[in-house]
C-alpha positions in Angstrom: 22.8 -23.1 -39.2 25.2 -23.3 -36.1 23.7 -21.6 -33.0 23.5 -18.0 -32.3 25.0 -18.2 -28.9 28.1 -19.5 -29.9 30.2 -16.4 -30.3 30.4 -15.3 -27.1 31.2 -19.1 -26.0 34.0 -18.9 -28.8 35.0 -15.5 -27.1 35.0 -16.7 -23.4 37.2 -20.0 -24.3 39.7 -17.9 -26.6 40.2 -16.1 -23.5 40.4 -18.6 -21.2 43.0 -20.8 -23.6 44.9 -17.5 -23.5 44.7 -17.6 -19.2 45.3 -21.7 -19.6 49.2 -20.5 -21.3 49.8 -17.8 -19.4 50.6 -20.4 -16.3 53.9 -21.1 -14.4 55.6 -24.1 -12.5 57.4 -23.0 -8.9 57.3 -24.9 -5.8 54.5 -22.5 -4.9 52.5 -23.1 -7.7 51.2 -26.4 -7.3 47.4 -26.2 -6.3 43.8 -24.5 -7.4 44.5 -21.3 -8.5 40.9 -19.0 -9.7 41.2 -16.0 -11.8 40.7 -12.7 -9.4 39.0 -10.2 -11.9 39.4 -7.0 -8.9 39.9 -8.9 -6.1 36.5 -10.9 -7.2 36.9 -14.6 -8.1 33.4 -16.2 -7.3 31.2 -14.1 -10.2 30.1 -16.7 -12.4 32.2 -18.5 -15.0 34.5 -19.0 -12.9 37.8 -19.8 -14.5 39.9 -21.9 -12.6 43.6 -23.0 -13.3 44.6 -26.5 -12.1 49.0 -26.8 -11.8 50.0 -30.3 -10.8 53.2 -31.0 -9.5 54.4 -33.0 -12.1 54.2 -30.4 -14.8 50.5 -30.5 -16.2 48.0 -28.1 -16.1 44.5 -27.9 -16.3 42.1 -24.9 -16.8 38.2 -24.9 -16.3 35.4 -23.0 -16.0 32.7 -23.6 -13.5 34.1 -27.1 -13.3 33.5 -27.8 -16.6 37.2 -28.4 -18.6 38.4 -26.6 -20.8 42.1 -27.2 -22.2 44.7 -29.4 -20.8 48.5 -29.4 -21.4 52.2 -29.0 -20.0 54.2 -26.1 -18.2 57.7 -25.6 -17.1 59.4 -22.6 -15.5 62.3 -20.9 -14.1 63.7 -17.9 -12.8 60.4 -16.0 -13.2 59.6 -17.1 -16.9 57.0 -20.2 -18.0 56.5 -21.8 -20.8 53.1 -23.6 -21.8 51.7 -25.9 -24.4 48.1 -26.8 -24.4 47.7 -31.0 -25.9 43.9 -31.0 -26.0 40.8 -29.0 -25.8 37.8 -30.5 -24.2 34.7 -31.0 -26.6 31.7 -29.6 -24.6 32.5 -26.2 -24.7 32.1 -26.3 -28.4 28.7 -28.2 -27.9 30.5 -30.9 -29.5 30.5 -34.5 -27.8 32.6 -34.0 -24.2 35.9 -35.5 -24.4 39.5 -34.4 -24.9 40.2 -33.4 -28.3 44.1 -33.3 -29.7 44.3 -30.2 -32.5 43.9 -32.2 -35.3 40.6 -34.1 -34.1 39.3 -30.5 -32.7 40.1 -29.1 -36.3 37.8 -32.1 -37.9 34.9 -31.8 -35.5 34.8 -27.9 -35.5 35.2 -27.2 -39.5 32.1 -27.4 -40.8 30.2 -25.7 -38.1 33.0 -22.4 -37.9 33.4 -22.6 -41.5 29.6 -21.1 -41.6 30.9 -17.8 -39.4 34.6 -17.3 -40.7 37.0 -17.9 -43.4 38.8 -21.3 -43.7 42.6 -18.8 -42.9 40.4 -17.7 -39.7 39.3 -20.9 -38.6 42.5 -22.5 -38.7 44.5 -19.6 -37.1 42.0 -19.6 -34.0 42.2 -24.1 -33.6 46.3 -23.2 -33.9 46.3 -20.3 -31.6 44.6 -22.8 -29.1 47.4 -25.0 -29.2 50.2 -22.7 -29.7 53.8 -22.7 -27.0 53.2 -19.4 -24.9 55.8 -17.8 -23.0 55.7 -15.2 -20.3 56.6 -14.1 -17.1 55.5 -14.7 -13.1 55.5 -14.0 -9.6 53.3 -15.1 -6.8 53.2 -12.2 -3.7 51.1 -14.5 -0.7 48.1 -16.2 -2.5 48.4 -14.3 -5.4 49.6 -15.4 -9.0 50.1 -12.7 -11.2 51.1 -13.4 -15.2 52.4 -11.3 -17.9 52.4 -12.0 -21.5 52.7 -9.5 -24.1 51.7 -6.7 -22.6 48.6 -8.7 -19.9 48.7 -9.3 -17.0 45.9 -11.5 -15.1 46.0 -12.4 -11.5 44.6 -15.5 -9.7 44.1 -15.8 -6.1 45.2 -19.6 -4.8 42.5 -21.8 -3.3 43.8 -25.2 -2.7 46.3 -28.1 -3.6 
């Protein structure tokens, strides 16, 4: 039977894979950036989004990883695409999983709390090309993607 306290964990990374594609690439961008939930960004599961300069991105929370992929931008507009998901946040063994190996290692276990059309829409969504918009006002990021907007507050390169 899998464990109770999964759900919210499968909430909090669906939202935070969602965050992880709603990044951007400037000259600016390059650095630590940790969401700011009303001007708050140290409250506990803290999600933080990692932009190198050479067009990969990172997202974690608490300093634990989470997804990993690519972004590109320009003119205000980004594009993302996560390439793995890390293991541990699915209480599966902690390493980088591509979509394929995170489809095998998840099935049976998911397959007990949703339907097998469910289950493979959520491991897809998690891997799916996201595009939205951007700008960055001082030390803040803010992203829009159908219709959200999130804002993170830059702490370091």
């Amino acid at each position: 039977m899998p464990d109770k306290n999964l759900k919210p964990i499968i909430a909090i990374i669906f939202g935070l894979i969602i965050s992880t594609h709603a990044a951007a690439q400037s000259n600016t961008i390059v650095g630590t950036w940790v969401l700011d939930i009303g001007g708050i960004t140290n409250i506990g599961n803290q999600v933080e989004m990692i932009f190198d300069n050479n067009g990969s991105i990172e997202s974690r929370l608490d300093g634990v990883p989470l997804t990993r992929g690519h972004y590109t931008a320009s003119n205000g507009r980004y594009t993302t695409q996560t390439t793995s998901v890390y293991g541990s946040s699915f209480r599966i063994e902690a390493r980088w999983y591509s979509q394929q190996e995170l489809r095998n290692a998840l099935r049976n276990m998911f397959l007990q709390l949703m339907s097998i059309h469910d289950f493979n829409e959520l491991i897809d969504s998690m891997f799916a090309s996201e595009t939205g918009t951007f700008s960055i006002s001082g030390n803040i990021l803010t992203m829009r993607k159908d219709g959200e907007t999130e804002s993170f507050k830059y702490i370091r390169r």
